[in-house]
C-alpha positions, 0 to 999 in steps of 0.5 A: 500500500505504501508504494502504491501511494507513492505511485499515486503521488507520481501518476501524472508525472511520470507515464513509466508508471501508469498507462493512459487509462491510469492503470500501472503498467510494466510492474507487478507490486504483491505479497508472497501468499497471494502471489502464490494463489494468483499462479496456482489459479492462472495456470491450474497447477494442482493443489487438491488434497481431499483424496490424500491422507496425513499421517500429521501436521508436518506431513500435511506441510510437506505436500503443500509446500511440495505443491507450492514448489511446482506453481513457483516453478512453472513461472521460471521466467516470468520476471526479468527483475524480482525486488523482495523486501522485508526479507527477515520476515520470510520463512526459508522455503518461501525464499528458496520458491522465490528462487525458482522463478529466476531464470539465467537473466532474472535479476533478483535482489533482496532486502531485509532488516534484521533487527526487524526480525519480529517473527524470530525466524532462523539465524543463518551463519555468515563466517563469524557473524550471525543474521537472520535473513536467508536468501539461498543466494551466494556471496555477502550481503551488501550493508547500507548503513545511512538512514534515508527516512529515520533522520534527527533525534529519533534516527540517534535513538534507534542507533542507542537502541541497537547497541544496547539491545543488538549487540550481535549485530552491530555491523548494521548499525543505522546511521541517521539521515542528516537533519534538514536546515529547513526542518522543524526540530523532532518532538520525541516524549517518553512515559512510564506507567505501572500496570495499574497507573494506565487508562485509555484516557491518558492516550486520548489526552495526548492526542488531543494535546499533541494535534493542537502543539504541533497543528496535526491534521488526522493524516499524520498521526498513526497509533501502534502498539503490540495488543489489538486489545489496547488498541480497539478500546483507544479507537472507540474512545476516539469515535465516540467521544471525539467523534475522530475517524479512524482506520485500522487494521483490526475489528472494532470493539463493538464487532469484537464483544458481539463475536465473543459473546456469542462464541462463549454463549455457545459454549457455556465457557469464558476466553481460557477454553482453547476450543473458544479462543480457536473459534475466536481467532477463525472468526476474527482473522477474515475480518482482520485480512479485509481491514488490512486491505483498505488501510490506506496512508492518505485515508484523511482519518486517524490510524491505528495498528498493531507494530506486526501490521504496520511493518514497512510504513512510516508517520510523520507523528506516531504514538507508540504504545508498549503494553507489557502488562502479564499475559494472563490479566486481561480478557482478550484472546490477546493475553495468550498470544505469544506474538504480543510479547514486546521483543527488542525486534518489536520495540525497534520497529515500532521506534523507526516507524516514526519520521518527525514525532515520537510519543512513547507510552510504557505499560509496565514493560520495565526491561525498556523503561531505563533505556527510554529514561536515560535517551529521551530527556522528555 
């Protein structure tokens, strides 16, 4: 989305991009899974499994990642170049699929940030360095250090991060864009809250304070966190009391309480029963797809997103939300995730999200709280 934007932005200037009737042209932009999906139905590869049984899980994963080899295979060719980003986020079969589309003149160049590597996929050795981003390519990475986006304050913030918390990593240590002349100076604010300290309100007060210093329009402003839960409760308090639009990736509140109301009635149990929270997650997943699929930058309302799902954006004013209370206090299916945890991979993103302003609110996530104290003197 962010590069369809930016597209959009070029449209009239520049006819590479676009034909005369407005539609891209020369370029394919899409995600792994449905670039799969689109091959298996253009060309009818075979993916049926009905009459096949397995004896487990993993054998099932076998056949389709073994179905899945052949669709990649049968487009040897179709590309001359293949740019994949976000590499650290695939798993090593989907890059070694990728790798089956080239043929003898196919460019193919990767990206990848591994301190972004939120999914903790495999490290893979290099001499005596360790990464995390497998290509199946030979030959060394070629390193960019200089920040072209994270510029000022902020971009030296995200460097003290990497040292203190990526120590294994600091060849790719980030270098700040330099600050332009003609720039206002970032805005970087910190606060800490023990668990019970926090209420929604306090993001809400921010907001209001922060568009008002800062003549803010809802455009510029994104709200990330690592819980949907949070996140839903600040977005209905936007809605109802500011009456704020807003766009996420997420179902709203209203949608998520009727859901789970019904699922727990229908089972005579509460979120702890696993056979509640699968339903649960089934019923939320499509509804999560499609609010992802019309998540737009320039949308004109206040965003709010989960740090996995806003990965490869960026803001001009972010507030970033680290919500480090237990796992077990909430009522959500949020408080059994794993994936919320609030990893140095998943700080680090949330942090270089942000182009110009950064407000940092900490909910009891004490492993972090020094760090911010110490670098952020607001």
């Amino acid at each position: 989305h962010y590069i369809y934007d930016t597209i959009n932005q070029l449209r009239k200037r520049d006819s590479i991009f676009v034909n005369e009737q407005g539609f891209m042209k020369n370029f394919e932009i899409i995600h792994y899974h449905l670039l799969g999906t689109v091959f298996a139905n253009r060309y009818n590869v075979p993916f049926d499994k009905k009459n096949v049984k397995f004896k487990s899980e993993k054998e099932e994963e076998m056949y389709r990642n073994q179905k899945m080899r052949e669709v990649f295979r049968a487009h040897k060719g179709l590309y001359k170049t293949i740019l994949v980003d976000e590499i650290q986020d695939y798993e090593q079969y989907w890059v070694d699929n990728i790798n089956e589309l080239t043929a003898f003149d196919t460019e193919l160049v990767f990206w990848g940030d591994e301190e972004q590597n939120i999914y903790k996929r495999d490290e893979v050795s290099e001499g005596n360095i360790r990464h995390r981003c497998y290509t199946g390519l030979r030959g060394n990475w070629s390193r960019i250090h200089g920040s072209h986006r994270v510029e000022g304050d902020i971009g030296y913030l995200a460097q003290a991060f990497q040292k203190q918390f990526f120590r294994d990593y600091l060849d790719n240590e980030i270098e700040p864009a330099m600050d332009n002349l003609f720039h206002t100076k970032p805005y970087l604010s910190y606060h800490y809250y023990e668990n019970d300290e926090f209420d929604v309100e306090i993001i809400h007060q921010s907001l209001i304070e922060i568009m008002k210093k800062k003549k803010l329009h809802y455009d510029d402003i994104c709200m990330l966190s690592n819980k949907v839960e949070l996140l839903r409760k600040v977005d209905q308090l936007l809605r109802q009391k500011e009456a704020y639009q807003t766009v996420t990736t997420f179902e709203l509140e209203e949608e998520y309480q009727m859901i789970r109301n019904k699922i727990e009635f229908k089972y005579s149990s509460d979120i702890y029963n696993p056979i509640v929270r699968d339903e649960l997650k089934n019923k939320l997943y499509p509804i999560r797809r499609t609010s992802k699929m019309r998540f737009w930058m320039e949308s004109g309302k206040i965003k709010l997103a989960t740090i996995h799902s806003y990965k490869g954006w960026e803001i001009h004013t972010e507030i970033l939300i680290l919500d480090g209370r237990s796992d077990r206090n909430g009522t959500t299916e949020d408080d059994l995730n794993t994936e919320n945890l609030l990893t140095p991979s998943l700080v680090y993103t949330g942090i270089t999200r942000a182009k110009k302003n950064l407000i940092i609110f900490n909910i009891g996530a004490k492993k972090y709280h020094k760090f911010f104290q110490e670098h952020i003197s607001d």
